[in-house]
N, C-alpha and C positions, 0 to 999 in steps of 0.2 A: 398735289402737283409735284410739290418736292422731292416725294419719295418715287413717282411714275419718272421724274428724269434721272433718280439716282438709279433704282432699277437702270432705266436706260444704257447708263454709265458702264455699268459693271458688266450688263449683256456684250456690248461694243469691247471691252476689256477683253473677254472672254475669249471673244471671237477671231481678234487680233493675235493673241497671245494661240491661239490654236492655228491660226494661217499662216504664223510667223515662225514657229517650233514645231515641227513636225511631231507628230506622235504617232508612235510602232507600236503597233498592236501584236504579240507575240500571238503565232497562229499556234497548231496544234505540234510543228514538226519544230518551229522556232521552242519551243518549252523540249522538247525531248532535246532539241542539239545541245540548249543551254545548260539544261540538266548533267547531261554527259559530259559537257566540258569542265562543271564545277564539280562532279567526281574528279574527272583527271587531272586535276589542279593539285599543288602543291598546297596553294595556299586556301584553297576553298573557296577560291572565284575568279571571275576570268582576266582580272588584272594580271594574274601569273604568265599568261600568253600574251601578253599587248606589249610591244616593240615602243621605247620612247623615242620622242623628236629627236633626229637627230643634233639639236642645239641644244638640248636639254642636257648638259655636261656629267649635271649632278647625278641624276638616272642611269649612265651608262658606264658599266663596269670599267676600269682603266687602273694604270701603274701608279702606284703612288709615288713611284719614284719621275713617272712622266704625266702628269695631271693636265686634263685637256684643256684647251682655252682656243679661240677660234684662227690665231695669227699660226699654232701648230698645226692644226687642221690646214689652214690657206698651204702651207708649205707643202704638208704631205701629200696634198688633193695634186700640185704641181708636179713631184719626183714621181711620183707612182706611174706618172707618166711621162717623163721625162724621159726622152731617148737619148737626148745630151749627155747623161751620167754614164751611158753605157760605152765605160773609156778602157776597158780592158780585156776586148774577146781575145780568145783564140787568135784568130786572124784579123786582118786589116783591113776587109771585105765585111765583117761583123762589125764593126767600131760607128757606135751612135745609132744603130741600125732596132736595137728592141729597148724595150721599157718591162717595168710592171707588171702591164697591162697587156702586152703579147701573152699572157701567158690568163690574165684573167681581166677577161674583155666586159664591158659591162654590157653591152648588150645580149650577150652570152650566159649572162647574170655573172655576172664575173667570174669566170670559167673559161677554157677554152673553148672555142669555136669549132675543134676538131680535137679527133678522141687523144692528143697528148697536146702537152704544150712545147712549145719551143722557142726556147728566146735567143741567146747565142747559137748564132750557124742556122740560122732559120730565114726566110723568106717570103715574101707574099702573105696579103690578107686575106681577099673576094670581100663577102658583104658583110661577113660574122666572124670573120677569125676561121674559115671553114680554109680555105685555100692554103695554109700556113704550111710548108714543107721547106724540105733540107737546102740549104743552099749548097751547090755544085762543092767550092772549094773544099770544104768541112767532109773529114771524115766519121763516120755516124760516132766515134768515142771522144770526140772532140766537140759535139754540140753540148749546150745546156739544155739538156732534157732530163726528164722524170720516170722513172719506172713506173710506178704510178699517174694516175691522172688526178690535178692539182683540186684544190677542193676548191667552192667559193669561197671567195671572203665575206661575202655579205653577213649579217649580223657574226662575226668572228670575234665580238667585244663578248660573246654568253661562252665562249669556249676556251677552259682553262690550260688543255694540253693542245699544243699545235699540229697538223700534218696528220696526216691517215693513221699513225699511228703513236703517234702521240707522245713524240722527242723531244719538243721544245716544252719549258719550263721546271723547275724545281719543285712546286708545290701537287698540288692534286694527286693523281696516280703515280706521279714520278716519285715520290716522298718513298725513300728507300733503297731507290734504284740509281743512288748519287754515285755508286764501284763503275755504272755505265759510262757515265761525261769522260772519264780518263781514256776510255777504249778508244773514244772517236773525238779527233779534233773540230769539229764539228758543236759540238757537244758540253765543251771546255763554256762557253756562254753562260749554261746555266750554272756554274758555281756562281757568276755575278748576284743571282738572286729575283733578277728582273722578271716581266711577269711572259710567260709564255710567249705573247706575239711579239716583246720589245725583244726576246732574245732570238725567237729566230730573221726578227729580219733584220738584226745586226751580224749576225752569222748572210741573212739573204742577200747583202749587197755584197759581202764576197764571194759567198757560193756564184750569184747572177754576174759577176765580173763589171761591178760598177764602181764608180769613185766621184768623189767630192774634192774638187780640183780649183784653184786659181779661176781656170777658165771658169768652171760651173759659178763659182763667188762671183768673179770681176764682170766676166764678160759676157754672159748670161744676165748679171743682175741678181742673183740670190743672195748676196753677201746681206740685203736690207730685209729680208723675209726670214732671214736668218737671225740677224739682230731683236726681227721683231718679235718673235716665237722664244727664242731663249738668252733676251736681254740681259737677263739675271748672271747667265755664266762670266767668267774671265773671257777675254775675246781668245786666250789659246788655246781653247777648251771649245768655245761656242761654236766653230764650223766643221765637228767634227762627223766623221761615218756615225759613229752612236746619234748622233742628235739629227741625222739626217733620217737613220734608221725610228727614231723616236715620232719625229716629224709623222713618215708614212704609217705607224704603226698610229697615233693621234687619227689620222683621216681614215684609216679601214676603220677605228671604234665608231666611228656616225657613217657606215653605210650599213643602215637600218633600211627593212624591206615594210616598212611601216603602213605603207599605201596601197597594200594589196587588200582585195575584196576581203580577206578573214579577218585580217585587220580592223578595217571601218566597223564591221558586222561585232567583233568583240566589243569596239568604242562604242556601239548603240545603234548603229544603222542598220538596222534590220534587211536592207532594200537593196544592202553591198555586194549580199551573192547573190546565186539565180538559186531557182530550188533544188537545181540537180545539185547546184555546188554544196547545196546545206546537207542536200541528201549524201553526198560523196563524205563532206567532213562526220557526220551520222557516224557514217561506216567506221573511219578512221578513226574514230574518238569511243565507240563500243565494242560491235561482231568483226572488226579485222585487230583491235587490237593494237593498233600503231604506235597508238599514244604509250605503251607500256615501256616499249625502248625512245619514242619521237617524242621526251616529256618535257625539255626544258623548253625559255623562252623561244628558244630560236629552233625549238620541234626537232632537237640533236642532243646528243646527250656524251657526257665523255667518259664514255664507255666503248669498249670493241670487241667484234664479236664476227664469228666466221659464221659465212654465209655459203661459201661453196663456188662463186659466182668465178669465171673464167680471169685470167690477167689480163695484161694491156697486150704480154707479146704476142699474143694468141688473134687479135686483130688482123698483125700480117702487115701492118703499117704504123708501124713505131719503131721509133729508132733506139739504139744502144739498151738496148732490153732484150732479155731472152729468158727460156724456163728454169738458168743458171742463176738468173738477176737476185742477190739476197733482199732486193724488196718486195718481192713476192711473198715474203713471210709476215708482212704485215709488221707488228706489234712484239714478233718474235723477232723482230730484226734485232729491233729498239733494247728490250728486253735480255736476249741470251735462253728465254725458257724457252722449251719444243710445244710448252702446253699453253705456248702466246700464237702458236705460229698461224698464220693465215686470219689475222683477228685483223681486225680495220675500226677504224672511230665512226661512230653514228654520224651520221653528217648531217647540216639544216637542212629544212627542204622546201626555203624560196626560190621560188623563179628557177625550176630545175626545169622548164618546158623551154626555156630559153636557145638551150643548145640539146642536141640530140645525142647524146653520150651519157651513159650512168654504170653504176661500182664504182670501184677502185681500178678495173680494166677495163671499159668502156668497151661493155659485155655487150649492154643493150641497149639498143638505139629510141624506142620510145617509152613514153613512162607507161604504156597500155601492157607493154613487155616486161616494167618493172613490178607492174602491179599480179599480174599471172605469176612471175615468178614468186611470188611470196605467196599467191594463194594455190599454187602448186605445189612448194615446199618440196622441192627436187633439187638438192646439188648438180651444177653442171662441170664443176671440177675436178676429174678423178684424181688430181693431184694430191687433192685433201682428204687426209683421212677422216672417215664418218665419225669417229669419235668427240673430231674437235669440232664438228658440226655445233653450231646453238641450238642447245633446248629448243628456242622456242621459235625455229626455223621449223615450220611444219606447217601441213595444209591446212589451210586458213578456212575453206569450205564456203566459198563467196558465192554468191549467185551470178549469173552473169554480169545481171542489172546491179548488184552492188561493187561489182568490180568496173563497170560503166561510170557510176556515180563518183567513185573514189578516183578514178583515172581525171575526171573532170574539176574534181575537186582542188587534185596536185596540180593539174596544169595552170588552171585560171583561178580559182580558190584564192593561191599562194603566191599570185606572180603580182610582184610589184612595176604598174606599167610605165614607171616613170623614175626609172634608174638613170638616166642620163641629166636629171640635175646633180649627180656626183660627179660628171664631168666637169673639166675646163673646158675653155673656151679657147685657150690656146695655152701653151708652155714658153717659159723665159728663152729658151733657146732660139723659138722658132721653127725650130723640127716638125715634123707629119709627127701622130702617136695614134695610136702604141704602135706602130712602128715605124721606122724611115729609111727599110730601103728600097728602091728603084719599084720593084713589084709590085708593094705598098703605095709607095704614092702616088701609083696611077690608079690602083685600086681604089684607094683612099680620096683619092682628087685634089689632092694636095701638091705644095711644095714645087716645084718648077717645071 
């Protein structure tokens, strides 16, 4: 009897512990994807690919000279959006009018809305950031705009050199090329030593014409978020541009894309994609080949490499850019060498379905367009010499259905659907954001 209700016991156990812990049974196409992904791994399994919590401080790459803790993060989560700082455009029609986040929208996957960004001299949102154009007063060499279109930030904590072409920081690729920082005041930043993103977005609130002001302290309210993030300093030290720029740079290292379906499916959830998605990562991960340049955490790697792909001027709708623009040269800008010129940084590739813009010139409008073009392996810019063409820019040889697969992959695979818990809820100011003028806030449904 004793032993028919221990039996009993352990059947009940069993049964529980199976209805309470799901168990994935790897099918035949789950064993190939897994198999592929623990080749392409650095480390020989698929932790090399899996994004941490964003709370998880200790996980995520950061300055040591600005170590994250969560009162820096609350700060920079506020300025990144903050249209109040925006105290020094151009004109007086621009003043408090963009943030940050005009330029990298999160629903957009933080990216622009539309194929450039525009923050000073700019205008109007619609539903994505897509509406964003010139404001009347501003002459086009008076806006803050890009020659380029601005990259995300999202997981931007796995990437050592900053910008399309990769000017911000001392270390990584830059090691060597310290004759460059003297050329361009810009630039002067990285003798400080800081780590790629703390220096350009110390250099970014001057370039984006922002300030950290009495008003932004007293009468906003930041002076106590200030206090509370870098208590440690002297107070004549504590409320400065660097520590504000530290701040923003603390909150871009935790916008991790962690909850996207490729995501869950590396942590164990077999059930996260569909099968076209496994089928698409398949491709991506063996016969297309992606993973060879797409190999770090954040599936970007910091390297650049010309692709042939058209500029932004070439649109016909961007401002202050033309075929003269020297940022057309990419990586030769940065550099000085002709044999850098038209190279660009591999960029991550979450939540790029977000907004309908891709390259560096926001060539092509969907990723079904991105994905032909690399399995076409055709320059579309006589500008660039076929020399400086990449190797391994050449026809991919995809079947329809595996350029289907892959197209699906990138869009929903990779999209993390729940970017908007790195929003606030509101900013100290009380401003509309990311932006707040007139246009905007009716757009937006804000503000008075």
């Amino acid at each position: 009897m004793k032993l028919r209700l221990l039996a009993m016991f352990f059947t009940c156990t069993f049964i529980v512990a199976c209805t309470k812990d799901k168990i994935y049974l790897d099918t035949p196409l789950d064993q190939l994807l897994t198999s592929s992904l623990v080749r392409a791994s650095k480390t020989n399994n698929l932790d090399h690919f899996i994004l941490p919590d964003a709370d998880d401080f200790a996980a995520i790459p950061q300055d040591p000279r600005n170590p994250l803790n969560q009162e820096k993060v609350e700060l920079g989560k506020m300025l990144f959006f903050e249209t109040g700082i925006a105290l020094s455009p151009t004109k007086e029609a621009g003043k408090k009018t963009y943030s940050c986040a005009s330029c990298h929208v999160p629903s957009a996957g933080f990216r622009p809305g539309s194929p450039q960004g525009i923050a000073d001299g700019g205008i109007g949102f619609g539903y994505n950031g897509e509406n964003r154009t010139k404001l009347a007063a501003y002459r086009d060499f008076e806006m803050d705009v890009q020659g380029v279109r601005p990259l995300s930030v999202l997981n931007v904590a796995f990437v050592e050199n900053t910008t399309w072409n990769g000017r911000f920081g001392s270390t990584g690729v830059n090691v060597g090329t310290e004759d460059r920082w003297e050329l361009d005041p810009e630039l002067h930043i990285n003798e400080a030593g800081f780590a790629a993103l703390e220096s350009q977005n110390i250099e970014g609130l001057d370039v984006h014409r922002m300030e950290i002001t009495e008003e932004v302290l007293d009468d906003y309210g930041y002076r106590a978020h200030f206090d509370a993030a870098f208590g440690s300093e002297e107070e004549n030290e504590r409320y400065s541009k660097k520590n504000a720029a530290f701040a923003i740079s603390a909150y871009l290292r935790t916008l991790l894309s962690n909850q996207a379906p490729f995501q869950e499916y590396l942590k164990g959830n077999k059930d996260a994609m569909t099968t076209q998605e496994k089928k698409g990562a398949l491709v991506f991960f063996s016969d297309a080949k992606c993973y060879h340049c797409h190999k770090e955490k954040n599936l970007g790697a910091n390297e650049f490499y010309a692709l042939g792909v058209d500029d932004l001027y070439k649109t016909g709708v961007a401002f202050n850019t033309s075929a003269e623009d020297i940022r057309n040269l990419g990586r030769g800008e940065y550099t000085g060498d002709p044999l850098d010129n038209h190279k660009f940084k591999i960029p991550q590739l979450y939540n790029l379905a977000d907004a309908p813009f891709y390259f560096h010139g926001s060539s092509k409008y969907t990723l079904k367009e991105v994905v032909n073009y690399f399995n076409d392996g055709v320059p579309e810019n006589e500008t660039v010499p076929t020399e400086q063409i990449a190797r391994q820019f050449k026809p991919l040889d995809l079947t329809p259905q595996q350029v289907e697969d892959l197209t699906v992959f990138l869009e929903t695979g990779l999209r993390d659907p729940n970017l908007n818990r790195y929003v606030p809820e509101a900013v100290l100011s009380g401003n509309c954001f990311p932006n707040n003028d007139l246009f905007s806030k009716i757009e937006l449904g804000c503000g008075e």
